[in-house]
C-alpha positions as CSV (number, residue, x, y, z in Angstrom):
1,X,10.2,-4.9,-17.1
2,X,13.5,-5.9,-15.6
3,X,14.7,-3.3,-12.6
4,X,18.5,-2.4,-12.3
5,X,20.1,-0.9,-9.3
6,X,22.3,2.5,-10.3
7,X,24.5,5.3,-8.6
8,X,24.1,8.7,-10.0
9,X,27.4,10.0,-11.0
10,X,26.7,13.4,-9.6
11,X,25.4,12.7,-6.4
12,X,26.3,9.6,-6.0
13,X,22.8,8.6,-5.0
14,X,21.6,4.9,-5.3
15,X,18.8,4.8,-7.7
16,X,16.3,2.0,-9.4
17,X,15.8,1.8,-12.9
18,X,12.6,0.6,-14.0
19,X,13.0,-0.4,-17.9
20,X,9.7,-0.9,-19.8
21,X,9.3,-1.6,-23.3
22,X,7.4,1.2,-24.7
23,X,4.6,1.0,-27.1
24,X,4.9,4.0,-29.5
25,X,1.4,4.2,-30.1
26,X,0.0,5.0,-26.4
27,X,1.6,7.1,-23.9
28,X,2.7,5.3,-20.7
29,X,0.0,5.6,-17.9
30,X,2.8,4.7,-15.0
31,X,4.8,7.6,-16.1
32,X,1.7,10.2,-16.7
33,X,0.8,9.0,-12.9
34,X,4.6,9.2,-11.6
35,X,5.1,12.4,-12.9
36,X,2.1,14.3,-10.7
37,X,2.6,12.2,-7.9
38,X,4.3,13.7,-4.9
39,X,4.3,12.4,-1.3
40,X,6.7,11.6,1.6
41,X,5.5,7.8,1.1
42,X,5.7,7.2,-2.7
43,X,8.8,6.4,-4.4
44,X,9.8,9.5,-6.6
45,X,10.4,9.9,-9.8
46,X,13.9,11.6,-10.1
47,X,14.3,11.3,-13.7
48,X,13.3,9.3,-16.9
49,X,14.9,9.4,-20.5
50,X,14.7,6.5,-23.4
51,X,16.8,4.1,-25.3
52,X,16.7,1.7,-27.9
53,X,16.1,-2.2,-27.6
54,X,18.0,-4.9,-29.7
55,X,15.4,-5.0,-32.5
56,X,15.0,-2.1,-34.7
57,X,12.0,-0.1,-33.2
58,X,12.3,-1.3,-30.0
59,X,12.2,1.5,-27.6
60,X,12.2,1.5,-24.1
61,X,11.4,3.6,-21.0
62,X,13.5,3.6,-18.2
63,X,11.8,5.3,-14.9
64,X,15.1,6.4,-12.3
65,X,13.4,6.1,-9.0
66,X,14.9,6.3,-6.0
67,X,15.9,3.2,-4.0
68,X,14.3,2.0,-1.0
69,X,16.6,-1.2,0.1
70,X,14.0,-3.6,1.5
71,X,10.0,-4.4,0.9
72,X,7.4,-5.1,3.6
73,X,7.4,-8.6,2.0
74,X,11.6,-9.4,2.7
75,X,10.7,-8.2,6.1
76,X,8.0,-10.0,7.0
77,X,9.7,-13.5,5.5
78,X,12.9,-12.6,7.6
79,X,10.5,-13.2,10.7
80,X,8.4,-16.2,9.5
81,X,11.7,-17.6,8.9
82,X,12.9,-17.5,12.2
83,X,9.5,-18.4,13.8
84,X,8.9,-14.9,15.0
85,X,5.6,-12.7,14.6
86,X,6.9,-9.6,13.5
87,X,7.0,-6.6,16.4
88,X,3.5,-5.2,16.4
89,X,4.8,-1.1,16.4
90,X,6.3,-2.1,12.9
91,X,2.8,-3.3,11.7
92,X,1.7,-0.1,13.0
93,X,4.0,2.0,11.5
94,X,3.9,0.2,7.7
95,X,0.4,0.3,7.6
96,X,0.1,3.5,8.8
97,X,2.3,4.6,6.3
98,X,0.4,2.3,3.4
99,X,-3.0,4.5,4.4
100,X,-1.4,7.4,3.9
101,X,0.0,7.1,0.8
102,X,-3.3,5.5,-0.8
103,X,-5.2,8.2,0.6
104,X,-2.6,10.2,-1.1
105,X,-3.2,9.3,-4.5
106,X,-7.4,8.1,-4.2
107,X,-7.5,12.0,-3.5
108,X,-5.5,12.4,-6.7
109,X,-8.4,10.2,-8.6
110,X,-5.7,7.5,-8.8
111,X,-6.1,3.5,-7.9
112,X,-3.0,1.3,-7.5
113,X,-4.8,-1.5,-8.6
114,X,-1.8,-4.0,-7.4
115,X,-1.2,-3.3,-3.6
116,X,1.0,-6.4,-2.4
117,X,3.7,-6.4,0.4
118,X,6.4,-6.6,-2.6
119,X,5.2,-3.3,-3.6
120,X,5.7,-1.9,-0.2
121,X,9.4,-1.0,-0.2
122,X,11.0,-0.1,3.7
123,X,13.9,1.1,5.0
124,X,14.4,-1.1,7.5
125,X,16.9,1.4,9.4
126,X,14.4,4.1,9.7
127,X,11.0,1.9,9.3
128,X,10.2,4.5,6.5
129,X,8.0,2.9,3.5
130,X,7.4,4.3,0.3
131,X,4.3,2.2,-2.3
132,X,6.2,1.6,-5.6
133,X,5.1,0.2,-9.5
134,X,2.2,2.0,-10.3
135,X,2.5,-0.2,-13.8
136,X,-1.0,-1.7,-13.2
137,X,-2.3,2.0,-12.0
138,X,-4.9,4.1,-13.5
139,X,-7.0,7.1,-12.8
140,X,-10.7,5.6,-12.0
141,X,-13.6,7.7,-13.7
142,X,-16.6,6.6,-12.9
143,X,-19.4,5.1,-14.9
144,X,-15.9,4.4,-17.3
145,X,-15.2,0.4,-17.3
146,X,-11.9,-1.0,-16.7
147,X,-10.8,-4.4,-16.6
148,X,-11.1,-7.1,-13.7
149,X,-8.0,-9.3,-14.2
150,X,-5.8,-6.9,-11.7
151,X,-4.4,-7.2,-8.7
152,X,-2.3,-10.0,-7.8
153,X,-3.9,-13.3,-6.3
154,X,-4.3,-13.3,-2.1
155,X,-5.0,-9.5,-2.5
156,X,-7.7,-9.2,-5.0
157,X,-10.9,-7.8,-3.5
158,X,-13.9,-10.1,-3.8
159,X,-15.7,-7.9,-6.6
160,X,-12.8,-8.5,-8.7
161,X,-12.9,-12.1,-8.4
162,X,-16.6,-11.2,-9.3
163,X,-15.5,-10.1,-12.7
164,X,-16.6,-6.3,-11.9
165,X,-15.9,-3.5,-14.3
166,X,-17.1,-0.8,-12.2
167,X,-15.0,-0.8,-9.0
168,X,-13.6,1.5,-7.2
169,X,-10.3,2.6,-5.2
170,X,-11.7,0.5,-2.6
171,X,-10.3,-2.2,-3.8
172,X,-6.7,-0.8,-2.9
173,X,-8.5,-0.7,0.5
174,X,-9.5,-4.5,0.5
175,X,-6.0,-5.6,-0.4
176,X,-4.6,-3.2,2.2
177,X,-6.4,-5.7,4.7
178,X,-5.3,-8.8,3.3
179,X,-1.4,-7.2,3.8
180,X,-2.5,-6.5,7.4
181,X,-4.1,-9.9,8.2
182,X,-1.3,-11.4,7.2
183,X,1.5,-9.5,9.1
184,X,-0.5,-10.6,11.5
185,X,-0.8,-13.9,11.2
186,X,2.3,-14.4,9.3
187,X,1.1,-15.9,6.2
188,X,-1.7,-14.8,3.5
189,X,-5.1,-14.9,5.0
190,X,-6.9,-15.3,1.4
191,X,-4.2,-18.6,-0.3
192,X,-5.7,-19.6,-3.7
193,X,-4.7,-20.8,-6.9
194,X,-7.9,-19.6,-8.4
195,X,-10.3,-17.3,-8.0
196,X,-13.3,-19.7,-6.8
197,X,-10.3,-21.0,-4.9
198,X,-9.7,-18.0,-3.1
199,X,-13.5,-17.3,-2.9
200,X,-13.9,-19.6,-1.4
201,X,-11.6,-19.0,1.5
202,X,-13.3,-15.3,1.5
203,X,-16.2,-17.3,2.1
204,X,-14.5,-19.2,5.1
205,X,-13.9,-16.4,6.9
206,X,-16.8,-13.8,5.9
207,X,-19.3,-16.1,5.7
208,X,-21.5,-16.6,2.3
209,X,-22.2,-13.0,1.0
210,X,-26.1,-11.8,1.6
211,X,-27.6,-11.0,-1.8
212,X,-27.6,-7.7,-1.4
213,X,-23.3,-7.7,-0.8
214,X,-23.3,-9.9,-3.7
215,X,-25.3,-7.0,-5.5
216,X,-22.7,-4.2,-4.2
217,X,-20.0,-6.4,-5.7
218,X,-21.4,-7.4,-9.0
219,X,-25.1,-7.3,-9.7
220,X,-24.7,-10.6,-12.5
221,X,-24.3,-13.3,-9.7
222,X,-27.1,-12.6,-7.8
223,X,-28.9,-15.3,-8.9
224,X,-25.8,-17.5,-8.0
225,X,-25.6,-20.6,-5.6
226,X,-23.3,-20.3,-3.1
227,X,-22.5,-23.0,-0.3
228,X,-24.0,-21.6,3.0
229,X,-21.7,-21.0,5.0
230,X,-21.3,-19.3,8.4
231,X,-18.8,-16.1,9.5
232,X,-16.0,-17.6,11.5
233,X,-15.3,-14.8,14.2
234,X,-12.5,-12.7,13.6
235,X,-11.3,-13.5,17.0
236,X,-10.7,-17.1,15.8
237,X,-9.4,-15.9,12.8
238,X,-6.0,-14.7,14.5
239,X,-3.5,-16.0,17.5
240,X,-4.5,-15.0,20.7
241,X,-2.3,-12.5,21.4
242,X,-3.5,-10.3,18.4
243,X,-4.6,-6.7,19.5
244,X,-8.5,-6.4,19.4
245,X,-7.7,-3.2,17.6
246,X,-5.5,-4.5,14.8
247,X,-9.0,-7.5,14.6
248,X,-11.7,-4.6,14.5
249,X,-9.4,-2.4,11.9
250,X,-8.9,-5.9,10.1
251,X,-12.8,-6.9,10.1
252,X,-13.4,-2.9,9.0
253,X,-11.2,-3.1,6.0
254,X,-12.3,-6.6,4.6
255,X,-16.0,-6.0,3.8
256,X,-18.0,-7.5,0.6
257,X,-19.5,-4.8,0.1
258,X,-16.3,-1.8,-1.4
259,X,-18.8,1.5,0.1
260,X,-18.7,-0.3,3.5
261,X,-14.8,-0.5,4.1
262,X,-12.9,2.2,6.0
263,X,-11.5,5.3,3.9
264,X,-7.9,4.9,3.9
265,X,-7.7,8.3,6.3
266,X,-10.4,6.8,8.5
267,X,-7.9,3.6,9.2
268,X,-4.9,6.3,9.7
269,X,-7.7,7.3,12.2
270,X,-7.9,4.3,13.5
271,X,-6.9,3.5,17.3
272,X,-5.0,0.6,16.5
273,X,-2.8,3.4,15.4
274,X,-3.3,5.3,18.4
275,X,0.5,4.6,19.9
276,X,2.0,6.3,17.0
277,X,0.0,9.5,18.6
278,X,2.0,8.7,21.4
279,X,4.3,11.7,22.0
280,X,7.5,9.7,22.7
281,X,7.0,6.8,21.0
282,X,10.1,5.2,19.6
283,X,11.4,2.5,17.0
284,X,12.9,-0.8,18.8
285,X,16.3,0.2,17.8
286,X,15.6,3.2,19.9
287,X,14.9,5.7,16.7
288,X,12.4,8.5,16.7
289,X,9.4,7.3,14.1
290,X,9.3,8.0,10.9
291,X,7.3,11.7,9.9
292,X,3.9,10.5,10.4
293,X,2.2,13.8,10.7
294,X,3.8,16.1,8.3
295,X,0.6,16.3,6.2
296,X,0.0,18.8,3.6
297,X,-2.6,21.6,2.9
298,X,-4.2,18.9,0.7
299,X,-4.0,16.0,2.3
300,X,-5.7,18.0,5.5
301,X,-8.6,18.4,3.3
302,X,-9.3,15.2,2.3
303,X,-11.7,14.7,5.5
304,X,-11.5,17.3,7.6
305,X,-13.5,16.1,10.2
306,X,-10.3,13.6,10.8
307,X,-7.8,15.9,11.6
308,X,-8.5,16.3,15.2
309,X,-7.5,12.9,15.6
310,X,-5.0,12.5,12.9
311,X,-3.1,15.6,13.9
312,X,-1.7,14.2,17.6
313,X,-2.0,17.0,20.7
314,X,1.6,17.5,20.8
315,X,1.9,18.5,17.5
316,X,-0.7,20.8,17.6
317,X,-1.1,25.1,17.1
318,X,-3.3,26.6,18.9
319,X,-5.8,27.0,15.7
320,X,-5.7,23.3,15.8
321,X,-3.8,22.8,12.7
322,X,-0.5,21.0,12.5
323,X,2.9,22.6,12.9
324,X,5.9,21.9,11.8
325,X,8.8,24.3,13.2
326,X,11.7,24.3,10.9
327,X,14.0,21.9,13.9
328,X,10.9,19.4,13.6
329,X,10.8,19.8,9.6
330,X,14.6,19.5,9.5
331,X,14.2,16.1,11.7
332,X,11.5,14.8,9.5
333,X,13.8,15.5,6.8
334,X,16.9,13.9,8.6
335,X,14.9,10.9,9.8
336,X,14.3,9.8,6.0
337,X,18.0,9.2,5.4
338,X,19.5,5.9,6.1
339,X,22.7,4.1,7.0
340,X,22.5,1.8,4.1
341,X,25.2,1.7,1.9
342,X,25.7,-0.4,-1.0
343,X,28.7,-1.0,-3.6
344,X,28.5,0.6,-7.0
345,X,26.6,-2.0,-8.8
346,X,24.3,-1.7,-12.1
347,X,23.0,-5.6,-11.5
348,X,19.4,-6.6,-12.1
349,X,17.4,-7.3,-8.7
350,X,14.0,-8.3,-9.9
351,X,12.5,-9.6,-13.0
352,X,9.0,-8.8,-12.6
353,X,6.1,-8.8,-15.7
C-alpha cells in the first residue's frame, strides 16, 4: 500500500491514509482488527471509506489513522548518525510503551506478527508512541496453523526461521527484544540476509539450542546438526555502560524456547522500568512523561498479581487500585498533544508492500 499524509477539513487534524488494494472476495483482516482495537498506544482508526483504482474493478481501502510524526527507527538513526547512543530514559519510555500496547492486543487474542522500529511511530515532542500496520496481523487460535514467512528479517523469532506453524504471540515478544538490543547497541543485534544467516547469529549469541529448545521451537529439526557453539555472555554482548537491567530484561525476552520469554506485562514489570515509577521523573526537555499508568479495567486484569508493581505508590487509592483524578486525566490527556505542525500536504511518505 502507498500511505498519504492528509488534513481533515473539519478539524483540521493531520491524518494518514493507508490505501490498500482490496480483494472483493475476503474481508480485510487489518481493518476487522483496527476496528475493535482501542488503546492510548495504538494508532486509531478515525475513519475508513473506499474508492475505485484505475482498472475497472479495482477497489481500494483507504484506513484514515491518525498521524504520529516520527518512528522509533528515524529516531534511533538520528543518534547513530551523530555517533550518539540514544538517552537511556527514552529506551525506557518506548519500550515501555511497546509492552503495553502488545499486552494490549495478545489480551485481545491478537498477534502483530511484524513488530519492527518502523512500526513504532513517536512523537518525539512528548516521547508518546503508538504500534501501527497491523497488515501482517491476525487473531492466533490455537491448534489453527498460520504461515511462517512473517515478520521482517532481524526481528523474526527463531521458531519462525524454524518454519513453525504453530506459534504464538510470543513471537511479538521475541522481536520486542531484538528492537531493545539494538537501541542499545545502536544497530540490529540479529543482521542476516537469510534465515540460516540470521540463525546463525542467534546461535552466536545464545549458544546452539539444546534439543529440547529446538523441540519448543519446531519439533521437525530435532534430529538436525547444528555447529556447537557456546553462549557468549550477555554482558559481552553490549558496551560497558549498558544497564545490567536493560541486559537481564534483554536476556529475559530473547529465549528459544516462546513459553520461557517474559509476558509483555511482566517486562512493563520489569525494574529496568523501575525510574518511570519514579514520582517525578521527567523527559530531557524537562516534560512530564507520557501516561504510563492510565490502565483500564481490562488491561488490570490481564495479571493481576502485577498491579502492585505496575500501578506506582503515588498513584495509588487506598484499595490499591489506580486513580486517575479528573486534573491528572485531563493532563494525561493534554500531555498526548504535540507542538508539531506541518503544511497542508496530501504527498506520499512511504511506499511500503
Amino acid at each position: 500500500g502507498v500511505v498519504y499524509q492528509a488534513r481533515l477539513a473539519e478539524t483540521r487534524e493531520l491524518v494518514a491514509i493507508k490505501k490498500v488494494l482490496q480483494d472483493k472476495r475476503f474481508k480485510n483482516r487489518e481493518l476487522q482488527i483496527m476496528r475493535k482495537l482501542d488503546h492510548c498506544n495504538i494508532v486509531r482508526l478515525r475513519y475508513f471509506f473506499y474508492s475505485s483504482g484505475e482498472k475497472k474493478d479495482e477497489l481500494y481501502l483507504n484506513l484514515v489513522l491518525e498521524y504520529v510524526p516520527e518512528t522509533v527507527y528515524r529516531v534511533a538513526r538520528h543518534f547513530t548518525k551523530a555517533k550518539l547512543t540514544i538517552p537511556i530514559i527514552y529506551v525506557k519510555v518506548y519500550m515501555y510503551q511497546l509492552f503495553r500496547s502488545l499486552a494490549y492486543i495478545h489480551s485481545q487474542g491478537v498477534c502483530h506478527r511484524d513488530i519492527k522500529p518502523q512500526n513504532l511511530l513517536v512523537d518525539p515532542d512528548t516521547a508518546v508512541l503508538k504500534l501501527c500496520d497491523f497488515g501482517s496481523a491476525k487473531q492466533l487460535v490455537r491448534g489453527e496453523p498460520n504461515v511462517s514467512y512473517i515478520c521482517s528479517r532481524y526481528y523474526r523469532a527463531p521458531e519462525l526461521i524454524f518454519g513453525a506453524t504453530d506459534y504464538t504471540s510470543s513471537i511479538d515478544v521475541w522481536s520486542a527484544g531484538c528492537v531493545l538490543a539494538e537501541l542499545l547497541l545502536g544497530q540490529p543485534i540479529f543482521p542476516g540476509d537469510s534465515g540460516v544467516d540470521q540463525l546463525v547469529e542467534i546461535i552466536k549469541v545464545l549458544g546452539t539450542p539444546t534439543r529440547e529448545q529446538i523441540r519448543e521451537m519446531n519439533p521437525n529439526y530435532t534430529e538436525f546438526k547444528f555447529p556447537q557453539i557456546k553462549a557468549h555472555p550477555w554482558t559481552k554482548v553490549f558496551k560497558s555502560r549498558t544497564p545490567p537491567e536493560a541486559i537481564a530484561l534483554c536476556s529475559s525476552l530473547l529465549e528459544y524456547t516462546p513459553s520461557s520469554r517474559l509476558s509483555p506485562l511482566e517486562a512493563c514489570a520489569h525494574s529496568f522500568f523501575d525510574e518511570l515509577r519514579c514520582h517525578g521523573t521527567q523527559l530531557p526537555n524537562n516534560r512530564p512523561l507520557p501516561p504510563l499508568f492510565n490502565f483500564s479495567p481490562g488491561e488490570l486484569s490481564i495479571q493481576p498479581s502485577l498491579n502492585a508493581i505496575l500501578i506506582p505508590p503515588h498513584l495509588r487509592s487506598p484499595a490499591g487500585t489506580a486513580t486517575l483524578t479528573p486534573s491528572s486525566q485531563a493532563l494525561s490527556e493534554a500531555q498526548t498533544g504535540s507542538d508539531w505542525q506541518t503544511p497542508d500536504a496530501t504527498a506520499p511518505l512511504t511506499n511500503s508492500s
